[in-house]
N, C-alpha and C positions, 0 to 999 in steps of 0.2 A: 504494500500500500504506500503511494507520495502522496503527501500532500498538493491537493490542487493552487493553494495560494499561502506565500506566507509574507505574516507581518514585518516590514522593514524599520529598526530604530539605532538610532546611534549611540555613541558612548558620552563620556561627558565632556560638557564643553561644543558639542556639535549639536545640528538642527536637521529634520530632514528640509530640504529644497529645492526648487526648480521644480520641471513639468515634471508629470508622471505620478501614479499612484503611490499611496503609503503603504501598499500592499502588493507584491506579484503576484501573477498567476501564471501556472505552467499552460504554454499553448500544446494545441494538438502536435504542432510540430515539434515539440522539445524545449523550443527556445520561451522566457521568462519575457512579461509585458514589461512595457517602461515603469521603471519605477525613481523613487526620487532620490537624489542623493545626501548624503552627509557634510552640510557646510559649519565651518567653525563661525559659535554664536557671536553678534555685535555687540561692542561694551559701547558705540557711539563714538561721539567725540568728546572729550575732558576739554569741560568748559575751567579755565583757570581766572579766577578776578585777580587782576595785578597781574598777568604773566601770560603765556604762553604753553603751548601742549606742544610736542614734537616728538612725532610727525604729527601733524595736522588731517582732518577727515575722518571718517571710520575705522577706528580699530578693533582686532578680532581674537577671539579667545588664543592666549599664547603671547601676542605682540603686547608691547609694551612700552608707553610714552617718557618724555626725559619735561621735566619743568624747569622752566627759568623767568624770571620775576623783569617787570621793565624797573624801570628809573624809579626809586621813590617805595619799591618793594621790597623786601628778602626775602628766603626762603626760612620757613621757619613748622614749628610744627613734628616733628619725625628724625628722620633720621635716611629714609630710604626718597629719593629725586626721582627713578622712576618709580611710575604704577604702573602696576601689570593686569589687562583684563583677565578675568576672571573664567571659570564655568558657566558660573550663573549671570553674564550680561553685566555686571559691574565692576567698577577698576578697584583696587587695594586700597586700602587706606596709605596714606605718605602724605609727603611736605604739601603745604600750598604758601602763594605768595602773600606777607602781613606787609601792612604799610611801615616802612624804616619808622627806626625812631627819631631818625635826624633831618629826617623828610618832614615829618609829620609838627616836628617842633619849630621847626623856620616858617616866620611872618615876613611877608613882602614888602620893601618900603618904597613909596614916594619922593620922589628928587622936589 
């Protein structure tokens, strides 16, 4: 006895995607219907206030961004600069950018 169709899923950290069923089935002829494949999950993009994400865009279970802070920010927080997407759709906890203290302390003057 084969089974006539079986259920398609992935491991962790992947989604099934693209065309085709979540399910194969075996044709008359031998060969298995389209079915979908295993793509690694989206954490998005890591929105940073004060700073910047790099690389920039969607990134995907496994990859992993570097932070760096503009003018007027540090890094502050942690310990670990990148974050790594996760399994589950979200990046790691780590640094993000705090406004300086020597930024934050300076008044602008008038001539």
């Amino acid at each position: 006895f084969h089974p006539r169709s079986a259920a398609l899923s992935c491991g962790a950290g992947y989604q099934l995607a693209g065309p085709g069923d979540a399910a194969v089935k075996c044709k008359a002829d031998g060969t298995f219907s389209l079915g979908k494949t295993c793509a690694p999950v989206s954490c998005g993009s890591l929105s940073v206030v004060g700073g910047i994400a790099d690389p920039r865009g969607p990134i995907f279970y496994g990859e992993s961004v570097r932070l760096s802070c503009a003018r007027g920010f540090e890094l502050a927080g942690g310990w670990r600069v990148e974050r790594l997407c996760g399994q589950d759709g979200s990046f790691s906890p780590g640094m993000h950018c705090a406004p300086s203290e020597r930024w934050s302390s300076t008044t602008a003057r008038h001539a």
